[in-house]
N, CA and C atoms as an extended XYZ file, in Angstrom:
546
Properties=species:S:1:pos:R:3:atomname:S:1:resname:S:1:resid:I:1 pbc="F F F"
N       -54.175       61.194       -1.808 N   UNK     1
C       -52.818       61.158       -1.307 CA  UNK     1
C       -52.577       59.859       -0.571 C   UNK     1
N       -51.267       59.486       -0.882 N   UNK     2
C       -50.951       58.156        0.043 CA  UNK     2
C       -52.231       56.720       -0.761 C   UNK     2
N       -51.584       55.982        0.368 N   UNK     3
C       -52.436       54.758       -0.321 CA  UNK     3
C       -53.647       54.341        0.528 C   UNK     3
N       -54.550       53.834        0.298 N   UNK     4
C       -55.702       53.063        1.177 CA  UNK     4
C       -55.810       54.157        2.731 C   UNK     4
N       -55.605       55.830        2.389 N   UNK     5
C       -56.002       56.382        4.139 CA  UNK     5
C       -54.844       56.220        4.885 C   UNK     5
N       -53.433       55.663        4.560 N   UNK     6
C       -52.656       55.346        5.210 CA  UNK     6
C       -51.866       56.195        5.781 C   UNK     6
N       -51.267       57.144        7.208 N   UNK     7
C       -51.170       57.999        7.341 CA  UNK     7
C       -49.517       57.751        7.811 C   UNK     7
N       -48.754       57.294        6.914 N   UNK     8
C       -47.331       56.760        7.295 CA  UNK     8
C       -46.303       57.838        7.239 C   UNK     8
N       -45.413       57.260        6.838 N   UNK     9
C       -44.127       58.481        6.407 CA  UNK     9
C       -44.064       58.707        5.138 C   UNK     9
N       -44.757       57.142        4.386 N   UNK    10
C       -44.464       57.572        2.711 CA  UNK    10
C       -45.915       58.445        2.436 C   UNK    10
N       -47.111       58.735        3.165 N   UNK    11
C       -47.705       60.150        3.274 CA  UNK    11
C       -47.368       60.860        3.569 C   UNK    11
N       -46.510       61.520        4.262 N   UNK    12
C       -46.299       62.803        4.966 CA  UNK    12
C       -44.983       62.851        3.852 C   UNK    12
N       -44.116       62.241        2.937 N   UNK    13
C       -43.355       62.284        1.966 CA  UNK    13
C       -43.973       62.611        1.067 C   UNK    13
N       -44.976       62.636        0.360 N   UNK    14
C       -45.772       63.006       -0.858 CA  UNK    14
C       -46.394       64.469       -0.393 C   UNK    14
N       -46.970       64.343        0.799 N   UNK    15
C       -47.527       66.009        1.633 CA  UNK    15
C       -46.654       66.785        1.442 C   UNK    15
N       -45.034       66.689        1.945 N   UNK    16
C       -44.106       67.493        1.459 CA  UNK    16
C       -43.899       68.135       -0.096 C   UNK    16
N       -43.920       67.062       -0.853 N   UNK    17
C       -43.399       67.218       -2.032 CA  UNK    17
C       -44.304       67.527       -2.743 C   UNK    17
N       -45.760       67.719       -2.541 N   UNK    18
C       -46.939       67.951       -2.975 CA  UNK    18
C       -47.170       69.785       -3.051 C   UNK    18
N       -46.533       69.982       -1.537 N   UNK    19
C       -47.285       71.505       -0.617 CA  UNK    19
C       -46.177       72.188       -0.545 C   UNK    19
N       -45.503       71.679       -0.431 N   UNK    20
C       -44.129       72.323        0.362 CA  UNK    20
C       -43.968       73.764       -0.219 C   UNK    20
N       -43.813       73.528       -1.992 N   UNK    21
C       -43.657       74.907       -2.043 CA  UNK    21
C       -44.687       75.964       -1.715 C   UNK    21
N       -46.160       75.364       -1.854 N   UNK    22
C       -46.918       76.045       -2.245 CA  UNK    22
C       -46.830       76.928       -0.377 C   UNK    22
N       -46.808       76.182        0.662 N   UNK    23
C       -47.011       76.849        1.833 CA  UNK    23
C       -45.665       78.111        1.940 C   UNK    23
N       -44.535       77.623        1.260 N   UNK    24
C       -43.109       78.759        1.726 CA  UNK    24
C       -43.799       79.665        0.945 C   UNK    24
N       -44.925       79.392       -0.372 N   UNK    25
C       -45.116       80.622       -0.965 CA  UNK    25
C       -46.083       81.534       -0.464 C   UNK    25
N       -47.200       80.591        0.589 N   UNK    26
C       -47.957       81.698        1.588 CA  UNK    26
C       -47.166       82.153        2.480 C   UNK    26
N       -46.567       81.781        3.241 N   UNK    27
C       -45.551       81.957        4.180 CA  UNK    27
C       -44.739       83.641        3.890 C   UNK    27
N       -43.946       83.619        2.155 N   UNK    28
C       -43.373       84.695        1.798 CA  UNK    28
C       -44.566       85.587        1.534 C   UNK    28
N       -45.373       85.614        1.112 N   UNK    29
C       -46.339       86.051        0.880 CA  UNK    29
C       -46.958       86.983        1.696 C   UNK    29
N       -46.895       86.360        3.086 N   UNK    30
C       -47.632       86.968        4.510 CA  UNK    30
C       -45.804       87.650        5.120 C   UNK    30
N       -45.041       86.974        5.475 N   UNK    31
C       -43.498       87.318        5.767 CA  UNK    31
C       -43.383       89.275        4.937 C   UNK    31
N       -43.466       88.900        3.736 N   UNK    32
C       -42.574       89.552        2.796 CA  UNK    32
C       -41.446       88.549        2.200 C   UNK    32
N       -41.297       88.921        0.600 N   UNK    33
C       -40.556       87.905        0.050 CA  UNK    33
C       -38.978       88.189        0.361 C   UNK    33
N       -38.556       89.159        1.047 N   UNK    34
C       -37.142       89.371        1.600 CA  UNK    34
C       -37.384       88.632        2.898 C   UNK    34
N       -37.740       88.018        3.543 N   UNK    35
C       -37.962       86.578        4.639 CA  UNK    35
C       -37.898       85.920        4.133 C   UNK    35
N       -37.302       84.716        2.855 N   UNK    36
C       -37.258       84.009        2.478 CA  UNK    36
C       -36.981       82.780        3.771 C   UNK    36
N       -36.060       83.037        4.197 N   UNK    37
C       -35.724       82.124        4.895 CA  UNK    37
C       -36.265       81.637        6.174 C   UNK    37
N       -37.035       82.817        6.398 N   UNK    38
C       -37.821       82.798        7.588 CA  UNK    38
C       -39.435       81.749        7.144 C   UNK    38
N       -39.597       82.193        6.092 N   UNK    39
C       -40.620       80.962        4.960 CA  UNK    39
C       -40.251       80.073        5.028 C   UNK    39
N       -39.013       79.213        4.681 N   UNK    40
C       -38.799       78.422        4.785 CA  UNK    40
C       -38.774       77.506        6.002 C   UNK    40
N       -38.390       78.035        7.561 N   UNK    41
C       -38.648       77.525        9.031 CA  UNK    41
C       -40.397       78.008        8.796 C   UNK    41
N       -40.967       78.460        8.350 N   UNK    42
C       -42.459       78.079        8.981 CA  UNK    42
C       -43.274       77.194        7.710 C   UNK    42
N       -42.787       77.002        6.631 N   UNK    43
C       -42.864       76.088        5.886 CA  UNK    43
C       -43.074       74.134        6.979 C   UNK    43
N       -41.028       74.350        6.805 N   UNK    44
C       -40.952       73.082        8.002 CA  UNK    44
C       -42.088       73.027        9.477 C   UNK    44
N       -42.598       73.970       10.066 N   UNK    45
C       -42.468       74.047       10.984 CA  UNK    45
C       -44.401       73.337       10.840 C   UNK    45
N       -44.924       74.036        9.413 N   UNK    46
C       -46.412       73.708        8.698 CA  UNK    46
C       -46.967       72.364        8.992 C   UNK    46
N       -45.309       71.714        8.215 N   UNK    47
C       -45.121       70.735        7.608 CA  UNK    47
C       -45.103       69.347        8.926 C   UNK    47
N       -44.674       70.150        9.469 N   UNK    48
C       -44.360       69.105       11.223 CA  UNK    48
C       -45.132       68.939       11.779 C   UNK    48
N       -46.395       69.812       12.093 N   UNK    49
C       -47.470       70.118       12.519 CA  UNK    49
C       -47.881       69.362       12.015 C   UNK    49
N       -48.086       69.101       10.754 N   UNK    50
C       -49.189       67.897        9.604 CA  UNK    50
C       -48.533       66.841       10.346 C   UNK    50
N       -47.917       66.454       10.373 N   UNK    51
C       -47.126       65.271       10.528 CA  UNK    51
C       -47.998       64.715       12.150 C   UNK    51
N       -47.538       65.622       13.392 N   UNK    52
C       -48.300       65.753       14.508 CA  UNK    52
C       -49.745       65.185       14.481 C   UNK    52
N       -50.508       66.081       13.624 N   UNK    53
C       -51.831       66.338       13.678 CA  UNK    53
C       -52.536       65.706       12.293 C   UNK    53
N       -51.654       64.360       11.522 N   UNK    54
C       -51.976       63.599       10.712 CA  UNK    54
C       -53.438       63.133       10.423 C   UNK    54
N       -53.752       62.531       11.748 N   UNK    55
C       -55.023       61.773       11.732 CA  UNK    55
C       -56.031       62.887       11.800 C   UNK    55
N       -56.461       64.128       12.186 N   UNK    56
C       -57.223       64.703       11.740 CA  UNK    56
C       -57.519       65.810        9.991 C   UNK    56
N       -56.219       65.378       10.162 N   UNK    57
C       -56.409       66.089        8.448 CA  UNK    57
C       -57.798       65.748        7.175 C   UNK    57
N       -58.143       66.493        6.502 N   UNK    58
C       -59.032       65.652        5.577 CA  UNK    58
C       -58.206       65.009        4.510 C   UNK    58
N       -59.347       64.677        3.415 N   UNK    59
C       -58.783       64.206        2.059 CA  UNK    59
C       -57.916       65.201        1.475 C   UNK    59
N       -58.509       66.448        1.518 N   UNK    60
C       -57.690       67.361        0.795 CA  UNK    60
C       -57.306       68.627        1.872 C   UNK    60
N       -55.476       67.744        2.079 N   UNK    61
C       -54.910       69.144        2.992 CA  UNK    61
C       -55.057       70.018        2.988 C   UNK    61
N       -54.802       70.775        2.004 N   UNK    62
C       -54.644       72.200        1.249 CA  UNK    62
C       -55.186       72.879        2.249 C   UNK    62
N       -56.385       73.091        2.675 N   UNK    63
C       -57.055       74.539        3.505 CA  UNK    63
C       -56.538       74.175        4.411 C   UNK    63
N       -56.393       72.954        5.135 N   UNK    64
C       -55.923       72.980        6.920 CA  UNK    64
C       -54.168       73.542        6.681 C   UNK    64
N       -53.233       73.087        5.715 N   UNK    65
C       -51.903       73.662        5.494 CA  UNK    65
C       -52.033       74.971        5.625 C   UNK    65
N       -53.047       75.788        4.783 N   UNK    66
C       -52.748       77.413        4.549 CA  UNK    66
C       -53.445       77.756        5.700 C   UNK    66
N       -54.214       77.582        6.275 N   UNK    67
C       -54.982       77.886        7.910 CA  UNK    67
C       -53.188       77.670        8.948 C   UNK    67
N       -52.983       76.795        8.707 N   UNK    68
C       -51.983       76.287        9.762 CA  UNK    68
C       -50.854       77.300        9.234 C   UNK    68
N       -50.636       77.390        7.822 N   UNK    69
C       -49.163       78.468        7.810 CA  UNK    69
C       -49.547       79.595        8.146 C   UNK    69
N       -50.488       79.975        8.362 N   UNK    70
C       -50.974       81.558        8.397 CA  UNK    70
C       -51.023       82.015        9.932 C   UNK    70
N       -51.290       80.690       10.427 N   UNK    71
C       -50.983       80.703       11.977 CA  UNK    71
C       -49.697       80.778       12.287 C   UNK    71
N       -48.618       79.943       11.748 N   UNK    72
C       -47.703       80.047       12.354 CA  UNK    72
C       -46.958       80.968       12.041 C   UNK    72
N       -47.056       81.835       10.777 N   UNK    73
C       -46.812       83.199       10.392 CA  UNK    73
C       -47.606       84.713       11.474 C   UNK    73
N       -48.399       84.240       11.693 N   UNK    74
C       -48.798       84.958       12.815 CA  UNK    74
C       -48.322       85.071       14.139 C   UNK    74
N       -48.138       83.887       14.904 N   UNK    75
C       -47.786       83.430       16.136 CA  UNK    75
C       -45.814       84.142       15.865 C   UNK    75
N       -45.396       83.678       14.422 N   UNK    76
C       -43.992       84.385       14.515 CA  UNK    76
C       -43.988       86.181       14.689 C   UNK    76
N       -45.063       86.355       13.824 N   UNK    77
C       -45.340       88.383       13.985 CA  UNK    77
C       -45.259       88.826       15.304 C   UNK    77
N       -46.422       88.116       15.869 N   UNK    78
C       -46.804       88.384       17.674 CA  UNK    78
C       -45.573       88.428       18.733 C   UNK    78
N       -44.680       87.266       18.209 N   UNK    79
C       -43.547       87.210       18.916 CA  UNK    79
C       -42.461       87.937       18.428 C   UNK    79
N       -42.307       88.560       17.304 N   UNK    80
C       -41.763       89.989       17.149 CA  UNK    80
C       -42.022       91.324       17.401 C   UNK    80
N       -43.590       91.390       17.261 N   UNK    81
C       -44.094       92.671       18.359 CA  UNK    81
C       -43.452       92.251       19.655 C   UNK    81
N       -43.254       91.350       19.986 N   UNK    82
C       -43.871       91.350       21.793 CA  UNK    82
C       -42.223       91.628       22.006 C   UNK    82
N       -41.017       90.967       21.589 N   UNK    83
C       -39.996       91.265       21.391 CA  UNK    83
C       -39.288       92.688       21.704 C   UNK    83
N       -39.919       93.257       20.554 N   UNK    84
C       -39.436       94.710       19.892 CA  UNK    84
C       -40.151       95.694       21.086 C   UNK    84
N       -41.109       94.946       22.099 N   UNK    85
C       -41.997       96.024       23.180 CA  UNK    85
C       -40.850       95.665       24.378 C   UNK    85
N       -40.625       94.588       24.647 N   UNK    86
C       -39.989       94.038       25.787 CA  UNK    86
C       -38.725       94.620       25.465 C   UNK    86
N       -38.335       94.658       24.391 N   UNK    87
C       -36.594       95.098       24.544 CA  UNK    87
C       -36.723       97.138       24.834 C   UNK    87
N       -37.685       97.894       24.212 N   UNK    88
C       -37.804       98.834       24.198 CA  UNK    88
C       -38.140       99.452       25.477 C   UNK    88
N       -38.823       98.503       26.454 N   UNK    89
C       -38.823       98.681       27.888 CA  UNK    89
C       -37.496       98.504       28.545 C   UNK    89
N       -36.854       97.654       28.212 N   UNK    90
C       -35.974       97.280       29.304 CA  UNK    90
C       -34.502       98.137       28.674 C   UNK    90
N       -34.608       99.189       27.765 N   UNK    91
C       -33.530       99.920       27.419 CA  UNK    91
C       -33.679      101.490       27.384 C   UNK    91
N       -34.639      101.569       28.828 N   UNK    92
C       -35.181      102.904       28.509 CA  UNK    92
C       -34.456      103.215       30.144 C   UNK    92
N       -33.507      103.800       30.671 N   UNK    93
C       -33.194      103.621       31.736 CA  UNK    93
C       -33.151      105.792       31.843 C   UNK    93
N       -34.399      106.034       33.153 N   UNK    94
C       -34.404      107.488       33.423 CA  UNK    94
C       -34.534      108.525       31.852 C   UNK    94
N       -34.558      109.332       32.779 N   UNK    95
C       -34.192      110.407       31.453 CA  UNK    95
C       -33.492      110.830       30.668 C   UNK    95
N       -33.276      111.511       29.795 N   UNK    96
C       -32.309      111.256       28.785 CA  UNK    96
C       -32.085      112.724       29.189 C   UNK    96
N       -30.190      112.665       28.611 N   UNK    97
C       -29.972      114.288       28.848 CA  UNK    97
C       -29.625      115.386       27.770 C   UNK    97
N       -30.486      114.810       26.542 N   UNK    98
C       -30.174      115.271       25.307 CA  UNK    98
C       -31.344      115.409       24.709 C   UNK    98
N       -32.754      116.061       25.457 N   UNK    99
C       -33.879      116.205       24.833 CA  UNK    99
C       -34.212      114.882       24.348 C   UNK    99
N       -34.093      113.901       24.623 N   UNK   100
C       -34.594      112.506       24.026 CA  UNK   100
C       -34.136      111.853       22.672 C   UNK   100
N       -32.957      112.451       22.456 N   UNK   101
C       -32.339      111.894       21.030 CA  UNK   101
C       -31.826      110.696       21.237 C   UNK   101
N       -31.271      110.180       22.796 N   UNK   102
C       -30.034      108.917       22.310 CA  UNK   102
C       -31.477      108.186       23.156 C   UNK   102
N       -32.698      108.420       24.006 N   UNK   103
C       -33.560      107.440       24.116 CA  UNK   103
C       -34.540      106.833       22.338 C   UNK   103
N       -34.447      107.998       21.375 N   UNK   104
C       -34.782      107.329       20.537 CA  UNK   104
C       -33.928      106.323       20.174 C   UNK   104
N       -32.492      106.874       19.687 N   UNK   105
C       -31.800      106.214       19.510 CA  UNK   105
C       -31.820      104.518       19.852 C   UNK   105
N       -31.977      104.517       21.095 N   UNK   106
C       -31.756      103.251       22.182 CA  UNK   106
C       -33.356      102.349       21.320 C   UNK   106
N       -34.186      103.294       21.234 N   UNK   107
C       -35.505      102.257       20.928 CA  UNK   107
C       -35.400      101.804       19.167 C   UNK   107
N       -34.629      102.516       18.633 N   UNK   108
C       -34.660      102.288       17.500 CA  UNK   108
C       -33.437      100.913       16.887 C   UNK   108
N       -32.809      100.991       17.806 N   UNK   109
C       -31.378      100.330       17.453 CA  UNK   109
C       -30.886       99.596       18.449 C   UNK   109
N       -31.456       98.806       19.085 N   UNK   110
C       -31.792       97.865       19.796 CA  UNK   110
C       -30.406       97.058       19.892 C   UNK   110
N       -30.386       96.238       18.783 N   UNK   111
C       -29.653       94.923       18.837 CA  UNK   111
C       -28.189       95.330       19.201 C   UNK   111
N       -27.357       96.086       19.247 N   UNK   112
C       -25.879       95.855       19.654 CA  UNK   112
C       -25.666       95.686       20.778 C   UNK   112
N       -26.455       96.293       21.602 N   UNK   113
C       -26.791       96.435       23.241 CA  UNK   113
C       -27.095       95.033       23.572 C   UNK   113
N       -28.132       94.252       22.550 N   UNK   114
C       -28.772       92.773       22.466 CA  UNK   114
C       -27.582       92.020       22.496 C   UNK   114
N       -26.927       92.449       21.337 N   UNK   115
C       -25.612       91.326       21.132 CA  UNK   115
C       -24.492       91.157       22.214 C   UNK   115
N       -24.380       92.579       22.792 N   UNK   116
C       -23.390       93.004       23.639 CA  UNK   116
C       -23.428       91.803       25.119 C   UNK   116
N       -24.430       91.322       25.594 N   UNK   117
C       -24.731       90.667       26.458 CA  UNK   117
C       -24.723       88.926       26.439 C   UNK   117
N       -24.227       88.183       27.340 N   UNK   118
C       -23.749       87.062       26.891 CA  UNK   118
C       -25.113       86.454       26.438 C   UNK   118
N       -25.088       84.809       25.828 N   UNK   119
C       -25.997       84.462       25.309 CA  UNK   119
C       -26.824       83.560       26.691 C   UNK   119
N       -26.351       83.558       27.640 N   UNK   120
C       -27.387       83.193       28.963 CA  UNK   120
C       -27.986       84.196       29.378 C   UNK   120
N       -27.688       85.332       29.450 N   UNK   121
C       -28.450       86.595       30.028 CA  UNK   121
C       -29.617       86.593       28.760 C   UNK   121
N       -29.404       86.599       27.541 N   UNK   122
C       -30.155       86.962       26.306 CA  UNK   122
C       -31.482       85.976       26.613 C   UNK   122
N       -31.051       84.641       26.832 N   UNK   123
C       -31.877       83.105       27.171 CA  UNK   123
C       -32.968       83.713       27.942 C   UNK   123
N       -32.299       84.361       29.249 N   UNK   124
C       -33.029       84.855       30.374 CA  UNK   124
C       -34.224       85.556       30.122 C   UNK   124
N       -33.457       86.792       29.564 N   UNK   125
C       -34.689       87.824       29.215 CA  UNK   125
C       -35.712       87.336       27.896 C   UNK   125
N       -35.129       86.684       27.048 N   UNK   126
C       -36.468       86.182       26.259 CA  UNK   126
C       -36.921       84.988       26.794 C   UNK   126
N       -36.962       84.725       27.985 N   UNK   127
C       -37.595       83.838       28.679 CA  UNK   127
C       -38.931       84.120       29.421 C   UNK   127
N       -38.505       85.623       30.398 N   UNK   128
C       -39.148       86.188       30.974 CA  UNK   128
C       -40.010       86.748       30.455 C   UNK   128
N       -39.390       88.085       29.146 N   UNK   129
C       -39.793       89.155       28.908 CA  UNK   129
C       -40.955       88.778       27.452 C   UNK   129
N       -40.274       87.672       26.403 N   UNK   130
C       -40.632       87.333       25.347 CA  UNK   130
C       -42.010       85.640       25.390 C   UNK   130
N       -41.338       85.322       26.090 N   UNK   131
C       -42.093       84.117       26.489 CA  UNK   131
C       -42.757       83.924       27.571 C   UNK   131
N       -42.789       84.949       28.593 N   UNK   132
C       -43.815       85.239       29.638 CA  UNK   132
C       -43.765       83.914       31.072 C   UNK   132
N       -42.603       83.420       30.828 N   UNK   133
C       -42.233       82.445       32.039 CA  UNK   133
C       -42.275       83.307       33.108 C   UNK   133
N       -42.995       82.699       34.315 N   UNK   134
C       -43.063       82.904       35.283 CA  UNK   134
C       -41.634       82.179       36.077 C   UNK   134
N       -40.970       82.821       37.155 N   UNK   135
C       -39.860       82.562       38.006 CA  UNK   135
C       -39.358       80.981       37.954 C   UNK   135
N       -40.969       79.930       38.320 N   UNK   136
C       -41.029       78.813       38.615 CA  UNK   136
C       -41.018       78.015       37.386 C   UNK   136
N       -41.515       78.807       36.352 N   UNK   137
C       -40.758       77.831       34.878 CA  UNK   137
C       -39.661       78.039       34.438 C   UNK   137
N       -39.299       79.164       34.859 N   UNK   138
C       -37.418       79.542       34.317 CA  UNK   138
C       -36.858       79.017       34.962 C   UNK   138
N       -36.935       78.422       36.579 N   UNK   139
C       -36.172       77.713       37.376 CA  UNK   139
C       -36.477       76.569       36.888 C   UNK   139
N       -37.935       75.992       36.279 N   UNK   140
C       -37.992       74.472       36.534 CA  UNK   140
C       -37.012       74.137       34.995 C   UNK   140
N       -36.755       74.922       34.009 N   UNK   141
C       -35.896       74.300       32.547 CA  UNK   141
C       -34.576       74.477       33.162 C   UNK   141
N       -34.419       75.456       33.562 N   UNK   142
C       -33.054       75.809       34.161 CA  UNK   142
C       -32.329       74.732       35.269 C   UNK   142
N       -33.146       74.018       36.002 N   UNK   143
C       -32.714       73.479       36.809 CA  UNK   143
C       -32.316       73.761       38.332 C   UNK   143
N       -32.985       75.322       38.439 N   UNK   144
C       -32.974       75.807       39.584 CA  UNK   144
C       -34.036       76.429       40.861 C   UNK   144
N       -33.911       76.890       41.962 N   UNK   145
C       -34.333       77.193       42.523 CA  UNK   145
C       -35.217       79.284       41.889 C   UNK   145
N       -36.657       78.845       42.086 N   UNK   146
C       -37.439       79.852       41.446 CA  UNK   146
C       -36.276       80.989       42.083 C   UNK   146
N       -36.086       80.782       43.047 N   UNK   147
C       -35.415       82.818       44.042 CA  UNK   147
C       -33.987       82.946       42.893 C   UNK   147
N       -33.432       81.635       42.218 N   UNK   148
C       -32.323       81.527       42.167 CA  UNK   148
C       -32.406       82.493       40.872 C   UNK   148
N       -33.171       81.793       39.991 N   UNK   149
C       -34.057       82.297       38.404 CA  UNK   149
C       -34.362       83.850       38.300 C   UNK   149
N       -35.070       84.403       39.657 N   UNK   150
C       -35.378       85.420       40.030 CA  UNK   150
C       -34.080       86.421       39.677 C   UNK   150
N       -33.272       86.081       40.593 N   UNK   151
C       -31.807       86.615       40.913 CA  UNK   151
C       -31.127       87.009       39.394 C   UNK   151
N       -31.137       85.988       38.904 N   UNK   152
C       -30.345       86.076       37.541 CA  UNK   152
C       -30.767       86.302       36.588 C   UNK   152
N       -32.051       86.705       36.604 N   UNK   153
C       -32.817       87.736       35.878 CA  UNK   153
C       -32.660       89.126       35.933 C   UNK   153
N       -32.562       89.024       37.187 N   UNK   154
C       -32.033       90.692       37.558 CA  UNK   154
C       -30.404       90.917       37.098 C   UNK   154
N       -30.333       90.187       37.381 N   UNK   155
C       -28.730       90.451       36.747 CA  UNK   155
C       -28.653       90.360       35.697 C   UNK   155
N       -28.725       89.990       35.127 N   UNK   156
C       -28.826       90.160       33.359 CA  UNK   156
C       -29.696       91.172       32.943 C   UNK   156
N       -30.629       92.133       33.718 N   UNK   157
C       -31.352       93.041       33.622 CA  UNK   157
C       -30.563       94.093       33.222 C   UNK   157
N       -29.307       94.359       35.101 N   UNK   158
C       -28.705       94.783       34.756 CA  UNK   158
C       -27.417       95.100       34.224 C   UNK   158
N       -26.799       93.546       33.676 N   UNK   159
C       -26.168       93.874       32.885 CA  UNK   159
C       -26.428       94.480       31.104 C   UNK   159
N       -27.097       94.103       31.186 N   UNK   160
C       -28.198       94.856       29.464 CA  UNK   160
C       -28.405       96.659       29.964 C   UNK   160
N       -28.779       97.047       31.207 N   UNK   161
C       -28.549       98.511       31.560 CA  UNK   161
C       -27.295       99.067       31.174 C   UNK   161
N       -26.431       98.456       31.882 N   UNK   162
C       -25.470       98.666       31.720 CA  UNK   162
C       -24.301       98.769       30.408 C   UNK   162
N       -24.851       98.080       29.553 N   UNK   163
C       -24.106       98.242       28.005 CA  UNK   163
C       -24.938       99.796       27.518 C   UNK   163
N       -26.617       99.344       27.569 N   UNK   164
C       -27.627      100.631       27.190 CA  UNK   164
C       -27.085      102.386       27.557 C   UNK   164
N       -26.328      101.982       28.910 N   UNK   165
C       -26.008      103.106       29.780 CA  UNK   165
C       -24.538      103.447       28.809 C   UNK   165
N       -23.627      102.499       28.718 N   UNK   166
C       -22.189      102.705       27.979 CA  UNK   166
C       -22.387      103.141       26.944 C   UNK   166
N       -23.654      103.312       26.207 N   UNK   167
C       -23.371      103.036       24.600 CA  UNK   167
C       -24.139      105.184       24.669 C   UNK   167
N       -25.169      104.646       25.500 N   UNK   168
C       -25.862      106.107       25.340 CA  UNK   168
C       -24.521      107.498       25.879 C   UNK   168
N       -23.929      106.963       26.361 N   UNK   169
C       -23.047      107.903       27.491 CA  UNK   169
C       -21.253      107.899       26.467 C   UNK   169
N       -21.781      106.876       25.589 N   UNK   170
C       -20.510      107.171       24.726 CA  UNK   170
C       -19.291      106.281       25.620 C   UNK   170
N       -19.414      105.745       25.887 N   UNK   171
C       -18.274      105.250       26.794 CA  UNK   171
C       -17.895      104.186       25.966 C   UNK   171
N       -17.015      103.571       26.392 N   UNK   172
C       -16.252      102.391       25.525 CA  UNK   172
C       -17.211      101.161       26.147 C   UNK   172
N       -18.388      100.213       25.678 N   UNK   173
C       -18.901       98.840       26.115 CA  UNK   173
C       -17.654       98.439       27.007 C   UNK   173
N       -17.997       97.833       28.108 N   UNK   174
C       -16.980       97.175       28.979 CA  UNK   174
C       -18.309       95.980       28.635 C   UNK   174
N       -17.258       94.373       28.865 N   UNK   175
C       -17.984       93.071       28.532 CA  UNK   175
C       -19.075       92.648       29.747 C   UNK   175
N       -20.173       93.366       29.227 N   UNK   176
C       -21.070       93.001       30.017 CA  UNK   176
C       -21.642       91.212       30.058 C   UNK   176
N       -21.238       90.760       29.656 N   UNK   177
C       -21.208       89.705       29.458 CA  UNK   177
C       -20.349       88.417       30.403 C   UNK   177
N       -19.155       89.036       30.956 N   UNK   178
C       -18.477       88.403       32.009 CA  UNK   178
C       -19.054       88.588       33.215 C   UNK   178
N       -18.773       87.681       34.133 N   UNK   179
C       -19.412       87.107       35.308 CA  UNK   179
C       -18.432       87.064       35.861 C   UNK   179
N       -18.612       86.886       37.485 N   UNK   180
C       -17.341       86.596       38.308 CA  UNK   180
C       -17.206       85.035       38.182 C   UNK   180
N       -16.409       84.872       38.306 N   UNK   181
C       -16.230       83.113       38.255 CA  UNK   181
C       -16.416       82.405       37.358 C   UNK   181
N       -16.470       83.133       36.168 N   UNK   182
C       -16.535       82.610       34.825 CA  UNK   182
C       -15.628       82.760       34.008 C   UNK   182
């Protein structure tokens, strides 16, 4: 591949056009082929990595590509378990007063409650809950004070209760999503 060992762009252009499919096809492979598209971001994502981690590659990519897609097909699984645990915790509020039908409900059907909540509260909790930031890294991207990070975690906690609570109780969603001063 490439010319004289040369580890340029017009290598990592031939790596593409060489692998590319062959990794979206481990990728679907490990995914399921209804993830197509999700193959395709860990394809790119294979592919970037090579790019990164150029100079240690051998002569023949091939095993470090399918080692590396299989990882990053993994690392995406893990972060959908961990997801699907974190949201199932944080939508389980007391007991249910229907023998446990609308708490299944709530664990099974997750996302409207997800959607229902603005997209900074959402940031928040897969910050905390999904990505395991501690106070002092959510403040330090955020730009704020750790107590501040703290705070608005909780609030977005419970505003996500609060849709969970509307939806189980039948009530009409009020926009959990508005803020005062916003």
């Amino acid at each position: 591949m490439g010319t004289d060992g040369v580890r340029d762009e017009a290598w990592h252009d031939d790596l593409c056009r060489r692998y590319r499919q062959r990794v979206m096809a481990v990728a679907a492979t490990l995914l399921g082929y209804h993830y197509w598209h999700e193959a395709e971001e860990v394809a790119q994502e294979t592919l970037m990595t090579a790019w990164e981690k150029r100079q240690a590659l051998g002569d023949d990519p091939w095993p470090w590509l399918y080692v590396t897609t299989r990882n990053h097909v993994h690392n995406r699984q893990r972060l959908h378990v961990r997801l699907l645990r974190v949201l199932s915790r944080l939508g389980e509020p007391g007991q249910p007063h229907d023998g446990g039908l609308r708490a299944w409900e709530r664990r099974h059907d997750f996302a409207p409650a997800w959607r229902a909540i603005s997209a900074d509260d959402r940031e928040l909790l897969q910050q905390r809950y999904l990505h395991e930031m501690n106070d002092e890294q959510i403040g330090a991207v955020l730009g704020i004070a750790p107590a501040a990070a703290r705070k608005r975690i909780q609030r977005a906690r419970h505003r996500l209760r609060r849709v969970i609570e509307a939806m189980d109780g039948n009530r009409p969603l009020v926009s959990a999503g508005s803020r005062k001063g916003k």
